[in-house]
RORO-49366 format. One record per residue (C-alpha): residue in one letter; residue number from 0; x, y, z. Coordinates in steps of 0.1 Angstrom, whole numbers, always signed. Example, Ala and Ser with C-alpha at 12.3 -4.5 7.8 and 13.67 -1.06 7.14 Angstrom:
BEGIN
(A, 0, (+123, -45, +78))
(S, 1, (+137, -11, +71))
***
This chain:
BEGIN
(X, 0, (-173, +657, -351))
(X, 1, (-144, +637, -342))
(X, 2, (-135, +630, -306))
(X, 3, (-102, +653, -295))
(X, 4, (-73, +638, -278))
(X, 5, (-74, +644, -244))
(X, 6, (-39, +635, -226))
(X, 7, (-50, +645, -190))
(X, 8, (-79, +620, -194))
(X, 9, (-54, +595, -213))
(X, 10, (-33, +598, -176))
(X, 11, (-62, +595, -157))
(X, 12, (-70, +563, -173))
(X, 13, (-37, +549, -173))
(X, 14, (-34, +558, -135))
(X, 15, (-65, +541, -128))
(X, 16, (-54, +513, -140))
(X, 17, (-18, +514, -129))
(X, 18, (-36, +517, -93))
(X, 19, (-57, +487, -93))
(X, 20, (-35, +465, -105))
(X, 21, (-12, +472, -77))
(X, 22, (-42, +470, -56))
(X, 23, (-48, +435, -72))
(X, 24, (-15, +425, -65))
(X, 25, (-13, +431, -30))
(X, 26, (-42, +416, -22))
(X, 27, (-31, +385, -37))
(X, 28, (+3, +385, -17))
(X, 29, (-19, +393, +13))
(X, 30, (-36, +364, +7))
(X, 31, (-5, +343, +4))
(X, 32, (+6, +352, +36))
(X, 33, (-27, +342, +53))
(X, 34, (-26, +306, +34))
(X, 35, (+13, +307, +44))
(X, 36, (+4, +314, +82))
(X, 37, (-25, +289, +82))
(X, 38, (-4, +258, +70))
(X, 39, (+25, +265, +89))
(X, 40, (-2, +269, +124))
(X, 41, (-15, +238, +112))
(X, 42, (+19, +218, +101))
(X, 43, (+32, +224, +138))
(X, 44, (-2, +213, +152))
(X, 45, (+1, +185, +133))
(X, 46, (+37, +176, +141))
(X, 47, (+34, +176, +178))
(X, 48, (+1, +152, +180))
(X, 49, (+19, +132, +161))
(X, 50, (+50, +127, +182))
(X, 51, (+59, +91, +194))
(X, 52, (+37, +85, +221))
(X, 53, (+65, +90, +250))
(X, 54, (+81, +111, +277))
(X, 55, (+113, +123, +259))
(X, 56, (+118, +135, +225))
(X, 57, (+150, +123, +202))
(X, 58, (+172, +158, +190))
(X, 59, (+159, +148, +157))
(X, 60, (+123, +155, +169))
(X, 61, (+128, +183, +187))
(X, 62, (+149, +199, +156))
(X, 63, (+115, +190, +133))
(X, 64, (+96, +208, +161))
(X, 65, (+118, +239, +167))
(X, 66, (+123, +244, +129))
(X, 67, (+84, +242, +121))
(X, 68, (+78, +268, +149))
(X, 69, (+108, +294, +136))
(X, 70, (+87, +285, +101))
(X, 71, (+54, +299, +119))
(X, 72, (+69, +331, +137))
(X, 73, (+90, +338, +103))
(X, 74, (+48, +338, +87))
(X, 75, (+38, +353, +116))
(X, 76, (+62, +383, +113))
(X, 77, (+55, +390, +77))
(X, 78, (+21, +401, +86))
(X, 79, (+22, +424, +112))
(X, 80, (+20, +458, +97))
(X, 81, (+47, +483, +115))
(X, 82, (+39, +513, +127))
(X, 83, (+60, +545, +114))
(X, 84, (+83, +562, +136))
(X, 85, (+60, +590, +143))
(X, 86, (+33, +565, +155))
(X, 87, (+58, +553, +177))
(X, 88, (+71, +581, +192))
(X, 89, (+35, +592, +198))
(X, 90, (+28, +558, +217))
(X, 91, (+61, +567, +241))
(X, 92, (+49, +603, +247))
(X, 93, (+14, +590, +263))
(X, 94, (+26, +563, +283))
(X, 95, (+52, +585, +291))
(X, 96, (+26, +615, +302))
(X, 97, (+20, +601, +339))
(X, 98, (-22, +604, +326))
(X, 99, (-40, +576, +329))
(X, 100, (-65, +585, +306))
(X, 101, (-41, +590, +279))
(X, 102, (-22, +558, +289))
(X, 103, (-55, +539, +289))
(X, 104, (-70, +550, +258))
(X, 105, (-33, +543, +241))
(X, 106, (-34, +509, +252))
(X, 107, (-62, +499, +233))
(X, 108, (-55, +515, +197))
(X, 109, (-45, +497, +168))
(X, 110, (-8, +510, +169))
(X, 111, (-2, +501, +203))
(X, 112, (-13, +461, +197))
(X, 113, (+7, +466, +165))
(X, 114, (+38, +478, +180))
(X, 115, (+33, +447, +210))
(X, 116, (+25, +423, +184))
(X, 117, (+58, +429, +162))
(X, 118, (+80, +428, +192))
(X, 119, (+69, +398, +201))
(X, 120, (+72, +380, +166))
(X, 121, (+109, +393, +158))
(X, 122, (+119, +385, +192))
(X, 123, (+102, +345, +187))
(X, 124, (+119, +345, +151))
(X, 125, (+153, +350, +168))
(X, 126, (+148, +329, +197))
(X, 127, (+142, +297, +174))
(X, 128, (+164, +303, +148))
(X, 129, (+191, +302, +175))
(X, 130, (+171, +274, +192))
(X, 131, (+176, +254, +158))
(X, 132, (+213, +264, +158))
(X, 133, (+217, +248, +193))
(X, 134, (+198, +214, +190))
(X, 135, (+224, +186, +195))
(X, 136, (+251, +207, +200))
(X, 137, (+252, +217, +236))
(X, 138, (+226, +209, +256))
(X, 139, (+226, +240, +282))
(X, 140, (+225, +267, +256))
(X, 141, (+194, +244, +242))
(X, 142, (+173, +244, +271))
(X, 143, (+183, +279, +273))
(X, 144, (+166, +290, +241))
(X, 145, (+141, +262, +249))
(X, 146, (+133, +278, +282))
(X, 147, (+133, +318, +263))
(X, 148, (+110, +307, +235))
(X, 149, (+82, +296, +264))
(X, 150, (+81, +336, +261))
(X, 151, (+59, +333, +230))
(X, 152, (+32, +314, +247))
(X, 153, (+33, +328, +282))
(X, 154, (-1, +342, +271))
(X, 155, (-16, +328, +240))
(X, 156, (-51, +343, +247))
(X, 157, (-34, +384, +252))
(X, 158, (-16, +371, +214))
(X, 159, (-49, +363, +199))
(X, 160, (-69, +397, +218))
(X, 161, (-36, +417, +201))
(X, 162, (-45, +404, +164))
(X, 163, (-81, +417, +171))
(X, 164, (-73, +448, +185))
(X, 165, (-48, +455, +151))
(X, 166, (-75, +446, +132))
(X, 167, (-59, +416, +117))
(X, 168, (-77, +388, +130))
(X, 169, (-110, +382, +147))
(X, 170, (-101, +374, +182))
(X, 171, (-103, +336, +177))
(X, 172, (-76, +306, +176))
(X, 173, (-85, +299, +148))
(X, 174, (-86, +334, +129))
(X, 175, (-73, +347, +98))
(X, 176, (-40, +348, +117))
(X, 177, (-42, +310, +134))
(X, 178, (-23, +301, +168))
(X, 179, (-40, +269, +174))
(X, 180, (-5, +254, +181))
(X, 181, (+2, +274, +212))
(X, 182, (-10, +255, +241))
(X, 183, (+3, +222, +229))
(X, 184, (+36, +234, +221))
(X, 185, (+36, +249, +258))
(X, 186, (+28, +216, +268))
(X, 187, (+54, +198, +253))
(X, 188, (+83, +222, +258))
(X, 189, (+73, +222, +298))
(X, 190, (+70, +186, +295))
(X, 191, (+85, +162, +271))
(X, 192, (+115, +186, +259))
(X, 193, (+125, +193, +295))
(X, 194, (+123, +160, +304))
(X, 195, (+144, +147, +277))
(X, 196, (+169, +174, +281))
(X, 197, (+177, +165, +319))
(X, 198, (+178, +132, +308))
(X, 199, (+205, +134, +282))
(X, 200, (+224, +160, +305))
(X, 201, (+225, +140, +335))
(X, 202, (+259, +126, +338))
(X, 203, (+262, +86, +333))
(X, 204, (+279, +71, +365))
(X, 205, (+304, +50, +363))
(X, 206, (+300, +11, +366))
***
């Protein structure tokens, strides 16, 4: 007896199959943002030990550095999940409840490391594209964006504890989502950028 045509199980099939390719295809763009956000962590690591040995930096350097970095917080961004509306107007209403249990147990969900973590990476992607914009142009408004981007390392270790908590990284530096970079690039912009910054802003007296 001949097999009948079944179209329900014909759209089941196809369905199935529709389904896992799209689950085949995000993973693999998942995992092109990962290798994305691992080279660029690693290109600005790379870039700063590798700076001339000295206390200021040329504009030319500190473009290479400030461009690499907007590179890492553009990765960066791309792989922080948003939350929906909903979540977040959920998040306002229990830290706006005056209940400390509420507040506490907020503070530690998924959504609320989430919603911190995405702030924090649109704001850095701002801050040095308009750093970029500035270099060699005017050197107040430089520091200026020099001195706001310190904002994205003020506290490397609470960035790394957020990618845990969000379930997107393991708590390490050197996770899935890498920020091996931040200490030294603290370093340099409280030290070698500053300094070469006062230096070419200090006015040249006259012979």
């Amino acid at each position: 007896m001949q097999d009948r045509f079944e179209p329900l199980d014909w759209l089941r099939a196809g369905a199935t199959k529709l389904v896992l390719a799209m689950l085949g295809l995000a993973l693999l763009h998942v995992t092109a943002l990962a290798s994305t956000i691992s080279e660029a962590d690693a290109d600005l690591f790379r870039t700063i030990i590798q700076l001339p040995q000295s206390s200021t930096l040329s504009a030319n350097d500190r473009r290479r550095i400030a461009a690499k970095a907007e590179n890492y917080w553009r990765a960066f961004d791309a792989l922080i999940p948003r939350n929906s509306p909903a979540t977040d107007e959920w998040l306002r209403g229990e830290f706006a409840s005056n209940d400390t249990n509420r507040m506490g147990t907020a503070a530690f969900t998924p959504e609320y490391a989430r919603s911190q973590l995405s702030e924090t990476s649109a704001q850095c992607v701002d801050i040095f594209r308009l750093l970029n914009d500035s270099i060699g142009a005017d050197g107040t408004i430089e520091m200026y964006f020099w001195l706001r981007s310190l904002s994205c390392y003020e506290n490397p270790k609470a960035t790394v504890d957020y990618l845990q908590q969000a379930k997107l990284s393991n708590g390490r530096f050197d996770g899935p989502i890498p920020f091996s970079h931040a200490n030294l690039l603290h370093r340099l912009i409280t030290g070698s950028v500053a300094r070469s910054l006062i230096r070419e802003m200090k006015p040249v007296k006259a012979p």
